[in-house]
C-alpha positions in Angstrom: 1.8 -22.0 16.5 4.7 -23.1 18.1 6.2 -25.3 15.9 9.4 -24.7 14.9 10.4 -27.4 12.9 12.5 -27.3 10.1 10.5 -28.7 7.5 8.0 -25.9 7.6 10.4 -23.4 6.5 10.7 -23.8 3.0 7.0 -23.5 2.1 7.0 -20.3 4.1 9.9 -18.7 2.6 9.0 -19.7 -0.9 5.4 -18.2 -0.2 6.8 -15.0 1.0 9.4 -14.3 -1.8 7.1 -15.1 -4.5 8.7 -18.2 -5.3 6.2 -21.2 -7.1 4.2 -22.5 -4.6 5.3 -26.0 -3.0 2.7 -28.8 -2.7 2.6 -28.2 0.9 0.9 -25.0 0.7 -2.0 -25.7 2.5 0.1 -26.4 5.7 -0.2 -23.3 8.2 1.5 -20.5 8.4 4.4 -20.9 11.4 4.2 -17.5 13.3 7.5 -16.5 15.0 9.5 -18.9 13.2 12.6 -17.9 14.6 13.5 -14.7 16.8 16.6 -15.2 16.4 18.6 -11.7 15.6 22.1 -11.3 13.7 24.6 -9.4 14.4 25.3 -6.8 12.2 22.0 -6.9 10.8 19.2 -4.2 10.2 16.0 -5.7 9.5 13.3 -3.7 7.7 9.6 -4.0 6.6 9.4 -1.5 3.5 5.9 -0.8 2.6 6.3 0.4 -1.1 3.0 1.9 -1.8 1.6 3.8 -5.0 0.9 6.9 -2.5 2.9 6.9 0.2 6.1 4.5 1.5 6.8 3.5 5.3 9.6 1.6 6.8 9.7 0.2 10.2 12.9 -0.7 11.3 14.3 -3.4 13.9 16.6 -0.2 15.2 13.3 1.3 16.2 12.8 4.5 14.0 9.5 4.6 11.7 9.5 7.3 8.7 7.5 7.6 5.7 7.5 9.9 2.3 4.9 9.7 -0.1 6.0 7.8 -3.1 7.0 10.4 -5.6 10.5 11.4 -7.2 11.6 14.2 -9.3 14.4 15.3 -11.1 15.2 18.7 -12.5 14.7 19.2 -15.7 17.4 21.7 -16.8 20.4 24.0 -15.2 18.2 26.5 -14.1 15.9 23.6 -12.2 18.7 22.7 -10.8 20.6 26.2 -10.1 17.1 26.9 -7.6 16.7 23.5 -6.6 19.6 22.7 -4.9 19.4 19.0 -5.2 19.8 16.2 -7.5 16.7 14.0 -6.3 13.5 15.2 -4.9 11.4 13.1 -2.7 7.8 13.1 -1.4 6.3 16.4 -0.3 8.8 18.5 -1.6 9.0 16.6 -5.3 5.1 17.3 -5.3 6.1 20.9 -4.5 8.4 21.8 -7.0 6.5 19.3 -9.8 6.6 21.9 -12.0 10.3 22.1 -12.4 10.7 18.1 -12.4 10.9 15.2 -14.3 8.1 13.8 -12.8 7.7 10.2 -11.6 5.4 8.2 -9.1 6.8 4.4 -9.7 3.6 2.1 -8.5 0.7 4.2 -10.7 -1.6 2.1 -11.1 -0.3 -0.2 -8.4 2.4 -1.9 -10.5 6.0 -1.4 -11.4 6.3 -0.3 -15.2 9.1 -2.0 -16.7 10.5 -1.1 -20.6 8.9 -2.9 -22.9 9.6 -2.5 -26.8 12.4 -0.2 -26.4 10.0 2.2 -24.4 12.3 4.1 -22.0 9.7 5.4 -19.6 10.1 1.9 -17.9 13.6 2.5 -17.1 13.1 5.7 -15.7 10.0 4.3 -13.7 12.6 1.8 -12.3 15.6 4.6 -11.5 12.7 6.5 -9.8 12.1 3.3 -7.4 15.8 2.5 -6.8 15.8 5.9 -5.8 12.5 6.1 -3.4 13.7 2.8 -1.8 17.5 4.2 -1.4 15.7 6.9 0.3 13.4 5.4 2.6 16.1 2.8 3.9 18.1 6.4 4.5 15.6 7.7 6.8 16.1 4.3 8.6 19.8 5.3 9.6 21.2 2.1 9.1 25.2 2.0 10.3 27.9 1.6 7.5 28.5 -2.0 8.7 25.0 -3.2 9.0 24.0 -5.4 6.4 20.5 -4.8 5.4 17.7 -7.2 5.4 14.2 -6.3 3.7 10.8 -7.6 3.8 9.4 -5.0 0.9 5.3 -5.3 0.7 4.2 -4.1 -2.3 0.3 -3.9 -3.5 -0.7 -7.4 -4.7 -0.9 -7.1 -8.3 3.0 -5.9 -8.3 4.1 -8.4 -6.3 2.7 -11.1 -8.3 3.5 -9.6 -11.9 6.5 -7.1 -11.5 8.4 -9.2 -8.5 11.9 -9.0 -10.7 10.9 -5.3 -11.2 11.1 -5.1 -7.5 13.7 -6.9 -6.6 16.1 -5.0 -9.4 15.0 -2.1 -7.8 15.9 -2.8 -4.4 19.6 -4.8 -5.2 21.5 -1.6 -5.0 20.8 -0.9 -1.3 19.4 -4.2 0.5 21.6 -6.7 0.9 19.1 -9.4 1.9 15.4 -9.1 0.5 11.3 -11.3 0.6 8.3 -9.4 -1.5 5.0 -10.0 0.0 1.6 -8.2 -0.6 0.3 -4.9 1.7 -2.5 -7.3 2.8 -1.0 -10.1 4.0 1.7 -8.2 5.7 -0.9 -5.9 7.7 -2.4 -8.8 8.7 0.6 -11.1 9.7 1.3 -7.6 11.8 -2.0 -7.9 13.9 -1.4 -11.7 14.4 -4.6 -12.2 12.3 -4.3 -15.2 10.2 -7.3 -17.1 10.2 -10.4 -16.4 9.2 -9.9 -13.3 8.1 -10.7 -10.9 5.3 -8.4 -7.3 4.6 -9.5 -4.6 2.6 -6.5 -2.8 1.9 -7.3 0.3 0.1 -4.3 2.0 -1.2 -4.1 4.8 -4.2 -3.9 2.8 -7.0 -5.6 0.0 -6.2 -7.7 -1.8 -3.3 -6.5 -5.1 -2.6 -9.1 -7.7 -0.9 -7.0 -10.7 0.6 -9.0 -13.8 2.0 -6.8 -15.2 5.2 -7.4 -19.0 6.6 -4.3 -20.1 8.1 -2.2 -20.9 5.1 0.0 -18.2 2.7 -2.5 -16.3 0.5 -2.6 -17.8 -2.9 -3.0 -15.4 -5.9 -7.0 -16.8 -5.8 -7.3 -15.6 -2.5 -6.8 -11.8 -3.3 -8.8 -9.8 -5.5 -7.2 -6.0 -6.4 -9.8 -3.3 -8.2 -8.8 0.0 -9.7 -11.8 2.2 -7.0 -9.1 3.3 -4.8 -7.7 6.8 -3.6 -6.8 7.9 -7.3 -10.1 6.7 -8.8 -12.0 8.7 -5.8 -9.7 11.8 -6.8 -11.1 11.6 -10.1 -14.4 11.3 -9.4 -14.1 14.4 -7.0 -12.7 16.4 -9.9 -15.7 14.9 -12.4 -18.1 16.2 -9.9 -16.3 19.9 -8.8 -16.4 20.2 -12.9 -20.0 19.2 -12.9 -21.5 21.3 -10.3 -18.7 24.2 -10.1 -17.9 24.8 -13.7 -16.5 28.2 -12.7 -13.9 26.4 -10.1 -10.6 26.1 -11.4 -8.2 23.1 -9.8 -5.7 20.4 -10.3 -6.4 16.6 -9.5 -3.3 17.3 -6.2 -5.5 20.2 -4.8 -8.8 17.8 -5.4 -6.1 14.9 -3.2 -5.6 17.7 -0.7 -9.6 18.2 -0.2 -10.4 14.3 0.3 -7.2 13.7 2.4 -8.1 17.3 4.8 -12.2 16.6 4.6 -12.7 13.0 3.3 -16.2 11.2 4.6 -19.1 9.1 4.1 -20.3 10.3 7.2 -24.1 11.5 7.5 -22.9 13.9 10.0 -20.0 14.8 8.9 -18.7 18.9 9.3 -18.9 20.9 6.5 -16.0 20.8 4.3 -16.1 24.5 2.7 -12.9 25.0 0.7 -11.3 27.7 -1.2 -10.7 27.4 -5.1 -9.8 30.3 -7.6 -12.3 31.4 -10.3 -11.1 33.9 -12.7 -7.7 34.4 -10.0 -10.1 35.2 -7.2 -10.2 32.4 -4.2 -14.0 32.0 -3.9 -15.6 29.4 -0.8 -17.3 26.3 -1.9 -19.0 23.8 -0.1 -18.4 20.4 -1.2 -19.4 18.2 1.8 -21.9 16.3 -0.5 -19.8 16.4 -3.6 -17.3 14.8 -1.5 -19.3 12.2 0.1 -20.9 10.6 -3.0 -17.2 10.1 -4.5 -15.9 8.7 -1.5 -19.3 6.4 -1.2 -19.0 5.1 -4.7 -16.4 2.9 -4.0 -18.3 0.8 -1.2 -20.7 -1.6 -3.3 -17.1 -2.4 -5.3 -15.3 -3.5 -2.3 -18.7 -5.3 -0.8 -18.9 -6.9 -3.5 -15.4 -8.1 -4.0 -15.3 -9.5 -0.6 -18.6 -11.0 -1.8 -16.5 -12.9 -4.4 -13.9 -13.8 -1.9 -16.4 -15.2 0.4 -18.6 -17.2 -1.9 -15.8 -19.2 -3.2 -14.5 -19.9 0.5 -15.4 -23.3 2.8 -19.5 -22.8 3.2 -18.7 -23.9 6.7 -16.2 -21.0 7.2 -17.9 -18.1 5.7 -20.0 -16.3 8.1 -16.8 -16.5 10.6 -15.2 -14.5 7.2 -17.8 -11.9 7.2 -17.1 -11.0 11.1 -13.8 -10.3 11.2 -13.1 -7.6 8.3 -9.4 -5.8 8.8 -9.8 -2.0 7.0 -6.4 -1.1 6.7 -4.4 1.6 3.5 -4.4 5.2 3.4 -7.9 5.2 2.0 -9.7 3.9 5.4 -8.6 7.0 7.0 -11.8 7.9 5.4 -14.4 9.2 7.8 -17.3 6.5 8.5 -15.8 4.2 5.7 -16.0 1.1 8.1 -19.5 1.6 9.1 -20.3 2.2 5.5 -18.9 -0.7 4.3 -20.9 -2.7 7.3 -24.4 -1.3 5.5 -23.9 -2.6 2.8 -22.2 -6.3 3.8 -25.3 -6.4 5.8 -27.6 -4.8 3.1 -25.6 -7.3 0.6 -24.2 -10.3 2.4 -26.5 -10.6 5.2 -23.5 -9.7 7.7 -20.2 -8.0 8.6 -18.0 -6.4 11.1 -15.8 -4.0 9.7 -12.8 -3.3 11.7 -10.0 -0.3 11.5 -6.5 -0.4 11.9 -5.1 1.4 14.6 -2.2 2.9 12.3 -3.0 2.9 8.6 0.4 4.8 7.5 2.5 2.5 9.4 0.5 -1.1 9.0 2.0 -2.6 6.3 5.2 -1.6 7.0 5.0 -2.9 11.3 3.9 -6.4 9.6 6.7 -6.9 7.0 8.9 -5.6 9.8 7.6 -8.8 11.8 7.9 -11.2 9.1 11.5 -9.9 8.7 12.6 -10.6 12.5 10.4 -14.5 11.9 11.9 -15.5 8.7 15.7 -16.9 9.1 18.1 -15.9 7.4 19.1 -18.6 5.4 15.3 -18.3 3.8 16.2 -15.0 2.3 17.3 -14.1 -1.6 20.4 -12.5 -1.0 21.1 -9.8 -3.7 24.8 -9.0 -3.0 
C-alpha cells in the first residue's frame, strides 16, 4: 500500500465525503496517501457520537464530552446557571433547568421537516457540541481547521448535509465518514475484517475487504446502549416494583456495573422507595439486558458474512474488531464468541484497546492521509 499515485485519489476522497461512488470503487484503499502537513493547519478526527464525542487532534491533545446540550429555560435558569450553553456532564446535571437536547438520538441528525422546529433546534444543539469539542482542541486563532467528523453510519449516509451544515461555522475544511470504518482505518485493519461498533443509539456492523465500505457492506440495528438502558429499566420495574428511578440513574448502573460475565461481582446499588435509599442487587437483572443484544449482533454479522466472497468468509469470522462505548461491557467479546461459534461455526472477537478515543484516533489518521485538495472546503 504504497502507491501513491494520483489517480487513486479521487475514488478515495469521494468515498470518504459521502460523495456518489465512482466506478472504480472496487480499487483498494491507498493507506497513507500523503503525509504531507500544512502550515497553518489543525487537523482533527471528530467522533460525533449519539452518547459521547471525542476529538483527537494533530496538536496532540484528546478530549471528550458526552453528546448533550442544554439551554436555560428562563431568567432564573439562567440567573443560577451562569452560562448560556451547557455541555456534557454538567448539561445532564442541571437537565432539569434546560432546554434539553442530545443531537444523534437515535443515531441520526433530525432535520425540520414540515415546518417542525425541533429539527432546527436539534441542528443549533450540534453546531454547538461541535464548536465545543473543536474548543477543547485549542486550536490557535490563525489555524485553519481541517475535520474528518465520523458519525454513526446511518447519519452519515442519510443526514450528511445535516452534518456538514452543522459543522460550516467552525471547520474550515471537512470529510464525513462512518464510526466503523474510521476505527478500523485507525488500527490499519482494512481487509478482511468485520467491526461491531456499538454505540448508544445504534450498533453499526461494517464488513471491511480492502476497498471503501459501501452502504451494503454495513448493517446498523437499534440494540445498542439506549435500548440496553431500557430493558434495565423494564426489568428494575418488573422485579422491583417498589424501586423508584430514571432511565440516566438505570445509564449510571450499566455504565458503573455493566456485564455478561458468569463471574462477574455483585452489582448491589442503592435506589429510593418511598424517599428511603434501600440496597438492591441487580447483578442478574443486569446481565440478561446486557446479554440480549448478542444473538442481534451475531446474527447481523451473520448477514454480513453470508453475502461476502464464500472463499473469504471464515477469514471474516476470525478477525472481529469490538469497538463503541458499549464493548466496555464486561465479557461482551467472549459472549459474542459463544454465540458466532454456537451460530456461525466460528469467531474471534477482538477489543479495542481505547473505545472512547477509537473513532476519533482513526478519523484523525485519515485526516493527516487525505490531501488537501480532496477536502470540501466550507469557508
Amino acid at each position: 500500500m504504497t502507491d501513491n499515485s494520483e489517480e487513486e485519489y479521487p475514488t478515495y476522497a469521494e468515498d470518504v465525503t459521502g460523495e456518489e461512488v465512482s466506478s472504480a470503487e472496487s480499487e483498494p484503499i491507498k493507506a497513507n496517501i500523503s503525509s504531507k502537513k500544512h502550515e497553518g493547519v489543525l487537523y482533527l478526527g471528530i467522533d460525533l457520537g449519539t452518547s459521547r464525542t471525542s476529538v483527537s487532534a494533530s496538536n496532540g491533545v484528546r478530549d471528550s464530552v458526552a453528546s448533550y446540550v442544554g439551554y436555560p429555560k428562563d431568567v432564573v435558569s439562567q440567573k443560577l446557571l451562569k452560562k448560556e450553553i451547557l455541555f456534557g456532564d454538567e448539561a445532564i446535571k442541571n437537565r432539569l433547568s434546560l432546554h434539553f437536547y442530545r443531537p444523534l438520538q437515535h443515531g441520526v441528525l433530525k432535520c425540520s421537516e414540515n415546518g417542525d422546529d425541533s429539527g432546527d433546534e436539534n441542528l443549533k444543539a450540534a453546531r454547538d457540541l461541535i464548536r465545543e469539542i473543536i474548543r477543547r482542541a485549542k486550536p490557535r486563532k490563525d489555524e485553519l481547521i481541517y475535520g474528518v467528523i465520523g458519525t454513526p453510519a446511518q447519519a452519515s449516509i442519510n443526514n450528511k448535509d445535516a452534518i456538514i451544515q452543522a459543522a460550516k461555522e467552525t471547520v474550515d475544511s471537512v470529510m464525513l465518514c462512518s464510526e466503523p470504518f474510521s476505527v478500523a482505518y485507525g488500527l490499519d485493519m482494512l481487509d478482511d475484517v468485520l467491526v461491531i461498533d456499538i454505540g448508544a443509539g445504534t450498533t453499526d456492523l461494517c464488513r471491511m475487504h480492502g476497498t471503501m465500505p459501501e452502504e451494503s457492506d454495513q448493517i446498523t440495528i437499534t440494540y445498542a446502549g439506549d435500548w440496553i438502558d431500557h430493558r434495565i429499566a423494564e426489568l428494575l420495574a418488573e422485579h422491583h416494583p417498589e424501586a423508584q428511578f430514571t432511565i440516566q440513574m438505570v445509564k449510571d448502573m450499566k455504565e458503573r456495573h455493566g456485564s455478561v460475565s458468569d463471574n462477574a461481582e455483585s452489582a448491589i446499588v442503592k435506589l429510593p422507595v418511598k424517599g428511603r435509599p434501600t440496597d438492591f442487587d441487580i447483578t442478574e437483572l443486569l446481565r440478561e439486558a446486557c446479554n440480549d443484544i448478542v444473538q442481534p449482533i451475531v446474527e447481523g454479522l451473520g448477514k454480513l458474512i453470508s453475502t461476502f466472497d464464500p472463499e473469504f468468509q471464515e477469514r471474516l469470522k476470525e478477525r472481529v474488531l469490538l469497538a463503541g462505548g458499549g464493548s466496555q461491557i464486561k465479557g461482551l467479546d467472549t459472549s459474542i464468541e459463544k454465540e458466532m461459534h454456537k451460530l456461525l461455526g466460528a469467531g474471534k472477537v477482538i477489543r479495542i484497546e481505547e473505545p472512547v478515543y477509537g473513532g476519533a484516533n482513526g478519523a484523525l489518521k485519515i485526516a493527516h492521509d487525505m490531501p488537501a485538495e480532496y477536502w470540501e472546503k466550507l469557508k
